[in-house]
C-alpha positions as CSV (number, residue, x, y, z in Angstrom):
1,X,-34.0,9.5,57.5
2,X,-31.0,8.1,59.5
3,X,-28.1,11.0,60.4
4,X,-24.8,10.8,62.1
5,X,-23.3,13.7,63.4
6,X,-19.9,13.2,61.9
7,X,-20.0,16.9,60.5
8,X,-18.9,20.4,61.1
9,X,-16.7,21.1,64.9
10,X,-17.3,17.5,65.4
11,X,-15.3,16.4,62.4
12,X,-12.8,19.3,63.4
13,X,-12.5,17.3,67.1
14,X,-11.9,13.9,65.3
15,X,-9.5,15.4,63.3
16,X,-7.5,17.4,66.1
17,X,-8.1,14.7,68.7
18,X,-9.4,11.1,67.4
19,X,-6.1,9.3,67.1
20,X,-4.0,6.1,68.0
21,X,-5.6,3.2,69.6
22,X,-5.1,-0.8,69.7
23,X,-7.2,-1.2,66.5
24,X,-4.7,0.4,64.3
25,X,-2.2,-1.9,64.8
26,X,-4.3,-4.6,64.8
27,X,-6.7,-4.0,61.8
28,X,-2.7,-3.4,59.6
29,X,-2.1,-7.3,60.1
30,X,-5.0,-8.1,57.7
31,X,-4.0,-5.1,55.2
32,X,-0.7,-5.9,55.2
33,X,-1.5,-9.6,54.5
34,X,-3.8,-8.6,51.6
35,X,-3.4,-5.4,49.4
36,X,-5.1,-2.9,47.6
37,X,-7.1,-2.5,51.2
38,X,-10.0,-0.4,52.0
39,X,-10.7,1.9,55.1
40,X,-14.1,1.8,54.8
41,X,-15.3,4.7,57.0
42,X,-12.3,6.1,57.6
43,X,-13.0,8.8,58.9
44,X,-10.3,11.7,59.2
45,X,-7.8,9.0,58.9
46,X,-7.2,7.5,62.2
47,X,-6.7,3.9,60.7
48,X,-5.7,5.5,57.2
49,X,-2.6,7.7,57.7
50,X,-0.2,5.5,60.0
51,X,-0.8,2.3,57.1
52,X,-0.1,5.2,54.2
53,X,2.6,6.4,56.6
54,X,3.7,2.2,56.5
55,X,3.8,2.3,52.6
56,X,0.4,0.6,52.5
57,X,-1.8,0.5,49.4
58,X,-4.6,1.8,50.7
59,X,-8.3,3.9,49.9
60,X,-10.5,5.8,52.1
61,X,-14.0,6.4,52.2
62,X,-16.9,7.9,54.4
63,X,-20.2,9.3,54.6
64,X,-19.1,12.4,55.5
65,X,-17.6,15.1,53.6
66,X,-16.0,16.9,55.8
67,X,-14.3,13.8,57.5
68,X,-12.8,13.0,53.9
69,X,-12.0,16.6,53.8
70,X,-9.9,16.8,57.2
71,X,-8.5,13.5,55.7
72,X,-7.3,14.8,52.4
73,X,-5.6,17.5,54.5
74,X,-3.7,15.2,56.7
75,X,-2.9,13.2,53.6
76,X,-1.6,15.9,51.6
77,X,0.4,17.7,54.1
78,X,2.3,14.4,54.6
79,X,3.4,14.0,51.5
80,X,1.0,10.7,50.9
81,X,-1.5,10.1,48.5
82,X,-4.6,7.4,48.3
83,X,-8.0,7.6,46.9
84,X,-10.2,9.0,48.7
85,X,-14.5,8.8,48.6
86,X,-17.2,10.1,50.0
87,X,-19.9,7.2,50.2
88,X,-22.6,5.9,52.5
89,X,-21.6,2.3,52.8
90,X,-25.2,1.1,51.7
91,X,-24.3,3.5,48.5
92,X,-20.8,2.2,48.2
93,X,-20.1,1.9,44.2
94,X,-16.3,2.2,43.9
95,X,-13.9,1.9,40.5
96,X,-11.8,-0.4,42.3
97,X,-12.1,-3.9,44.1
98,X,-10.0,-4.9,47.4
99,X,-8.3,-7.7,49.2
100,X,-9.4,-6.8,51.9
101,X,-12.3,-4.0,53.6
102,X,-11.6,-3.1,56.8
103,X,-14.8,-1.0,58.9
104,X,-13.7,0.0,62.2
105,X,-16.4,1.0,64.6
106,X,-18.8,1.8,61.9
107,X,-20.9,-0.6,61.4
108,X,-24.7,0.6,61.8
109,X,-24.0,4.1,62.2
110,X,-26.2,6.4,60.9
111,X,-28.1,4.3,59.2
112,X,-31.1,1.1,59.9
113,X,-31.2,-2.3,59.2
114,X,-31.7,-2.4,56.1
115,X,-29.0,-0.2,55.1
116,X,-26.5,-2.7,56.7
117,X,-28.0,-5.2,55.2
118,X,-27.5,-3.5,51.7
119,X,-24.0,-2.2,52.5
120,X,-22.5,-5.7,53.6
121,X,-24.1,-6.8,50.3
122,X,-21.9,-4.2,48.6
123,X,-19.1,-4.7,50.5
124,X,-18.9,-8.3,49.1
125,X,-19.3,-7.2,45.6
126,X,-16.2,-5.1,46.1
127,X,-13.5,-8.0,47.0
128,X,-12.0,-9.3,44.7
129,X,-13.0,-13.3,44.7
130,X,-11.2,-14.9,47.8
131,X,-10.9,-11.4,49.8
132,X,-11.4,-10.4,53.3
133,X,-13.6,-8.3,55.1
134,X,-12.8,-7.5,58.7
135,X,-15.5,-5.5,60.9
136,X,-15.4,-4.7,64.5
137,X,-18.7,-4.3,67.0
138,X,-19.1,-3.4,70.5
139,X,-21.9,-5.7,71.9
140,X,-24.9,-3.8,73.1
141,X,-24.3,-4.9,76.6
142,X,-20.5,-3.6,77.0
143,X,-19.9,-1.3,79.7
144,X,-20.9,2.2,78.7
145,X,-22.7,1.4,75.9
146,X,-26.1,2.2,77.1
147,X,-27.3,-1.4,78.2
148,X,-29.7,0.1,81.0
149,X,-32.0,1.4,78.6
150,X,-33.1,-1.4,77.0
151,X,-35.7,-1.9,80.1
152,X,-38.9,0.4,79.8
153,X,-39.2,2.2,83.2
154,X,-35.1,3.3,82.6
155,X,-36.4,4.5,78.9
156,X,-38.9,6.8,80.4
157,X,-35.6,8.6,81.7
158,X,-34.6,9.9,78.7
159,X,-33.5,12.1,77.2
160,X,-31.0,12.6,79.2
161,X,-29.7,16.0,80.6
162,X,-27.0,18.4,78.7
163,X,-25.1,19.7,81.2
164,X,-22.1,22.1,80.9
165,X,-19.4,21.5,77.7
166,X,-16.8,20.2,80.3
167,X,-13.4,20.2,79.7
168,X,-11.9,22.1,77.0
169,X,-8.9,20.9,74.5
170,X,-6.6,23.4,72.8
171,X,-6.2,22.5,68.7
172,X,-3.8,22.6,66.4
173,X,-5.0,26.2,65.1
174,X,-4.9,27.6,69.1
175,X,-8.5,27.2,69.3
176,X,-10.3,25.3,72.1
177,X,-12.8,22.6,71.3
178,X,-15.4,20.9,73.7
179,X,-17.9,18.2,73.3
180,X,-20.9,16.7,75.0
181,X,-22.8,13.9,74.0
182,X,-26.4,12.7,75.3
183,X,-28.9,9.5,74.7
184,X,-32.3,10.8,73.0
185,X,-34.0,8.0,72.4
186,X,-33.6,4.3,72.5
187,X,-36.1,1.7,70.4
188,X,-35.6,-2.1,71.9
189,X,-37.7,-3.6,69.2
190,X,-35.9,-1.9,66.2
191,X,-32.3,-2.3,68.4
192,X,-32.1,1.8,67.4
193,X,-30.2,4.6,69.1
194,X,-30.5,8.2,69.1
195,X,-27.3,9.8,70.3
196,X,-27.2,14.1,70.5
197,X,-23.7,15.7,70.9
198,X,-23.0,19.3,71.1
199,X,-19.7,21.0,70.0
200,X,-18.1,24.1,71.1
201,X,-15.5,26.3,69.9
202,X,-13.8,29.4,71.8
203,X,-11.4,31.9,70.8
204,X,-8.8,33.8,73.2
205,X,-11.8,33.1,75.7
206,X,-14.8,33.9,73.4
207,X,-17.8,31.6,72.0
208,X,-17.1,32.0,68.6
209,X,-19.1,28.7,67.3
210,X,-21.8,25.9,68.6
211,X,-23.3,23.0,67.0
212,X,-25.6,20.4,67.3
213,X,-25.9,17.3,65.4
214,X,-27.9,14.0,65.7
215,X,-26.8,10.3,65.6
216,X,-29.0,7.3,64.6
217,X,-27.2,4.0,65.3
218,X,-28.3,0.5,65.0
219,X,-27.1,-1.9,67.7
220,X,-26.1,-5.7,67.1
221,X,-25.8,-8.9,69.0
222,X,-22.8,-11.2,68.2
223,X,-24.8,-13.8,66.3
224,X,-26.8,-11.5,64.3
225,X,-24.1,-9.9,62.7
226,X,-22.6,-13.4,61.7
227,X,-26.3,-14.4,60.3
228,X,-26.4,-11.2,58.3
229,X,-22.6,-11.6,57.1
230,X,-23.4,-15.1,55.7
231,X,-26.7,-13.8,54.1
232,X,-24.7,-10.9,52.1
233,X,-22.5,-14.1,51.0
234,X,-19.8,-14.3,53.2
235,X,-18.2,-17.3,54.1
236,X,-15.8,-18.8,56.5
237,X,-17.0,-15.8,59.7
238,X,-14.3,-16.6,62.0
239,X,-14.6,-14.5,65.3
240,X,-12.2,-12.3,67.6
241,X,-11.7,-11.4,71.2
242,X,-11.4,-7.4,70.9
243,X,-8.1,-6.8,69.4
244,X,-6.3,-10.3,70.5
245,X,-5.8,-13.4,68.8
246,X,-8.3,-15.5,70.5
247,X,-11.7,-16.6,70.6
248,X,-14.3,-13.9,72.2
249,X,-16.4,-14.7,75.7
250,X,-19.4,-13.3,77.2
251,X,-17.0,-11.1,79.0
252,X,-15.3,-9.0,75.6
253,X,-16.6,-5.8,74.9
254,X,-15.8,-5.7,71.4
255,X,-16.2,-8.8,69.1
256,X,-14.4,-9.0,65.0
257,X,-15.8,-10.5,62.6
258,X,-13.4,-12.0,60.0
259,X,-15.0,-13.2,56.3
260,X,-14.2,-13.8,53.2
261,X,-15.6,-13.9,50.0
262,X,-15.9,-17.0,47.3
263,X,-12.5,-17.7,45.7
């Protein structure tokens, strides 16, 4: 069974520390442009609080529960209120349809192909005829994202080594947070990552808590995301450089995907 290790201190990290970015600005264009909106795996509400902070109509949902719960905290102590679900995206089954689904850096975590397969097919079924989906991916050979491994001799390297928790960053509640993250495992033929990542957690100088938590992450190439968009029933895939308005090259790190659904 697939994991992600969205869960426990490390959902406490994204919540203290995940925020901002070029993708929330740039992701709003299409909500605005096409409301009620989705943030599908939102997360503790990196992409979700400054568009309900913008008057946006706007849901949330994610795998994990504890993201959603960090999220429901944020959204409450503002003063804000959504809907908010906790939902694989292969499981998705929602009361509401969109305009327009939104997945930032989501797509084929935690899960194989098959579940992307099924959850682009239920991403579909949840516009509303004539909507947009809009999905982001980092291509598999972008710096840092683990291209070396794909050859066999580099595989026989891993796992990798732990090391020490690094550097340490003071939260909200005066506690100190650290992560660390390792490669596990990497399958070429089933394009499938194994990702490890410790948390820490100190008070006034003492160990109080440590976790460990596993990621399973399918990787995609440009054109095979586009093929399995069109299969789900997409039409009309137009593609983005990054977070610009312009067509990607070989040299972009990050490709979106823009379809919509039959009017």
């Amino acid at each position: 069974m697939a994991e992600t290790w969205h869960h426990g201190l490390i959902a406490k990290w994204w919540a203290e520390f995940n925020e901002g970015g070029p993708e929330v600005e740039y992701f709003q264009s299409y909500v605005e442009a096409g409301q009620p909106a989705l943030d599908l795996g939102c997360g503790t509400g990196r992409l979700l609080l400054p568009w309900l902070r913008a008057g946006l109509d706007v849901d949330g949902c994610d795998a994990s529960a504890d993201m959603i719960a960090h999220c429901r905290e944020a959204v409450e102590r503002d003063g804000l209120a959504t809907n908010l679900y906790v939902q694989s995206m292969h499981e998705l089954d929602l009361p509401r349809r969109y305009r327009t689904i939104v997945v930032c850096g989501a797509l084929g975590l935690g899960g194989r192909r098959d579940d992307t397969a099924e959850g682009l097919r239920r991403i579909y079924e949840h516009l509303e005829p004539g909507g947009t989906f809009v999905v982001d991916n980092e291509v598999p050979y972008a710096a840092g994202n683990n291209w070396e491994y794909w050859p066999k001799d580099a595989r026989a390297e891993l796992p990798l080594s732990w090391g020490d928790p690094g550097e340490r960053r003071k939260g909200a509640d005066g506690a100190e947070y650290a992560l660390r993250a390792r490669v596990a495992a990497f399958d070429p033929l089933e394009q499938q990552l194994t990702y490890e990542m410790r948390a820490w957690m100190w008070r006034d100088g003492e160990l109080v808590a440590e976790e460990e938590h596993r990621l399973d992450m399918t990787v995609y190439f440009t054109r095979e995301i586009v093929l399995m968009l069109e299969r789900a029933g997409f039409v009309d895939v137009e593609l983005r450089a990054g977070y610009e308005d312009r067509a990607p090259t070989g040299d972009d790190d990050f490709v979106v995907f823009v379809a919509r659904k039959h009017a």
